[in-house]
C-alpha positions in Angstrom: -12.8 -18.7 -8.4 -10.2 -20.6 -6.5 -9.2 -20.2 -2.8 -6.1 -21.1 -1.1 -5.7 -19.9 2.9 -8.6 -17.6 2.1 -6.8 -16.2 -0.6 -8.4 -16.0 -4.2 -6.8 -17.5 -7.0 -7.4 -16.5 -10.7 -6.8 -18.5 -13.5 -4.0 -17.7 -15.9 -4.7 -18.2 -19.5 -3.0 -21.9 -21.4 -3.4 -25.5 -21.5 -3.3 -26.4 -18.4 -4.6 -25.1 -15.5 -2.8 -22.5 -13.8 -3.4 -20.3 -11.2 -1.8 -16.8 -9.6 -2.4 -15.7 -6.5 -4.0 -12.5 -6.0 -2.6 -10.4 -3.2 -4.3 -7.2 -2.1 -2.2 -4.9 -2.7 -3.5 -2.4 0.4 -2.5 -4.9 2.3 0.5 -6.4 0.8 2.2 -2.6 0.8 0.7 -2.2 4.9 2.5 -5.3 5.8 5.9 -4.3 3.5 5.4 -0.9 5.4 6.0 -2.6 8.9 8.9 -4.9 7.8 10.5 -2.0 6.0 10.8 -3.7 3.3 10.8 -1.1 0.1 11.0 -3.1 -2.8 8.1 -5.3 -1.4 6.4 -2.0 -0.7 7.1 -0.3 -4.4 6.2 -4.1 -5.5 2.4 -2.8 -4.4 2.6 0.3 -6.6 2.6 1.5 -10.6 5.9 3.2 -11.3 4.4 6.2 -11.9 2.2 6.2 -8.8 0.8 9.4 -7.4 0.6 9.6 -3.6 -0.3 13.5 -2.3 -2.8 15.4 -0.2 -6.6 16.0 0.0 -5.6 19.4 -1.4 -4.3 17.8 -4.5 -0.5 18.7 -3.4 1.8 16.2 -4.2 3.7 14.2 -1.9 5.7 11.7 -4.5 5.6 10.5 -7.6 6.8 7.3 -9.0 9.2 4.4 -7.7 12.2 6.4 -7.5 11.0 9.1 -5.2 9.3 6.7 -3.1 12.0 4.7 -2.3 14.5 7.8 -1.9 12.0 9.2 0.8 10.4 5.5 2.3 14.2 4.6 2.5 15.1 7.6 4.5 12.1 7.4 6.7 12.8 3.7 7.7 16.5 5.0 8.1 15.7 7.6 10.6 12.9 6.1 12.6 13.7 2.3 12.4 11.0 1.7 14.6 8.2 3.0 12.7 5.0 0.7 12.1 1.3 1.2 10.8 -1.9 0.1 13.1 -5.2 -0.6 10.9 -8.0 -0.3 13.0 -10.7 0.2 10.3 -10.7 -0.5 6.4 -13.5 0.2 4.2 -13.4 -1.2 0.6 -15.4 0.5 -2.4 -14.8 -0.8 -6.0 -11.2 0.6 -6.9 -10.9 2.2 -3.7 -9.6 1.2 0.1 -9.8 4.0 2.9 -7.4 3.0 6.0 -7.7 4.2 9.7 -3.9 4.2 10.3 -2.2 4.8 13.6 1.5 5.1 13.1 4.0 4.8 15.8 7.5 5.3 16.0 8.0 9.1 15.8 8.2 11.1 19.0 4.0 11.5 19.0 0.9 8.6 17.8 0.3 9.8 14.7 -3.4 9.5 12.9 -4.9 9.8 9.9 -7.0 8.2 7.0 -5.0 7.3 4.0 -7.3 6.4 0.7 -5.9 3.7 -1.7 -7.2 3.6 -5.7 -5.9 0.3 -7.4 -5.4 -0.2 -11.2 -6.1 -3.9 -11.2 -3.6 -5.3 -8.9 -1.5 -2.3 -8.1 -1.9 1.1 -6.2 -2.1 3.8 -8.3 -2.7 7.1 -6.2 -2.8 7.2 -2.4 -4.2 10.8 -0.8 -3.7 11.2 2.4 -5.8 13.3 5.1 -5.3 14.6 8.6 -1.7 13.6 8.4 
């Protein structure tokens, strides 16, 4: 496999040889997060993604209701941003310590990331 600035390459399939670069989505979504940038951030996501609580409750579902409330949160606190002090990385899954600032207290908690090849599928959070 190919690497470019650290970054793996994979090949895509013709004549001649081609290559994609594969972004972690994780990390592609935590750095849209920070810029605000929502269609970067849904970029990172299947359009029917599930994000909800250890409990199984369900925060949103799908493209449409993420950007409706990730628009409105970048709205009312326009200083919002995501610290990643740890990340562990287990087959399909990524568990982030996040620390987000922004809001009138810290707030922590542990968000876990499953991926469908190269997009987020479900995200539960815990101890938000």
């Amino acid at each position: 496999m190919a690497r470019v600035g650290g970054r793996r390459l994979e090949p895509v399939p013709g004549r001649q040889a081609r290559y994609r670069l594969l972004v972690d989505p994780v990390s592609e979504q935590a750095a849209a997060y920070n810029a605000h940038d929502v269609d970067r951030f849904l970029a990172c996501y299947t359009a029917d993604a599930v994000l909800g609580e250890l409990d199984g409750s369900e925060l949103m579902r799908g493209h449409e209701d993420m950007r409706q409330q990730y628009s409105a949160l970048f709205r009312e606190h326009p200083t919002v941003s995501a610290a990643i002090p740890s990340r562990i990385r287990v087959g399909d899954y990524t568990i982030l310590e996040e620390i987000v600032t922004g809001f009138d207290q810290e707030r922590r908690g542990v968000a876990i990331y499953h991926q469908t090849g190269h997009l987020i599928d479900r995200v539960v959070f815990v101890g938000w």
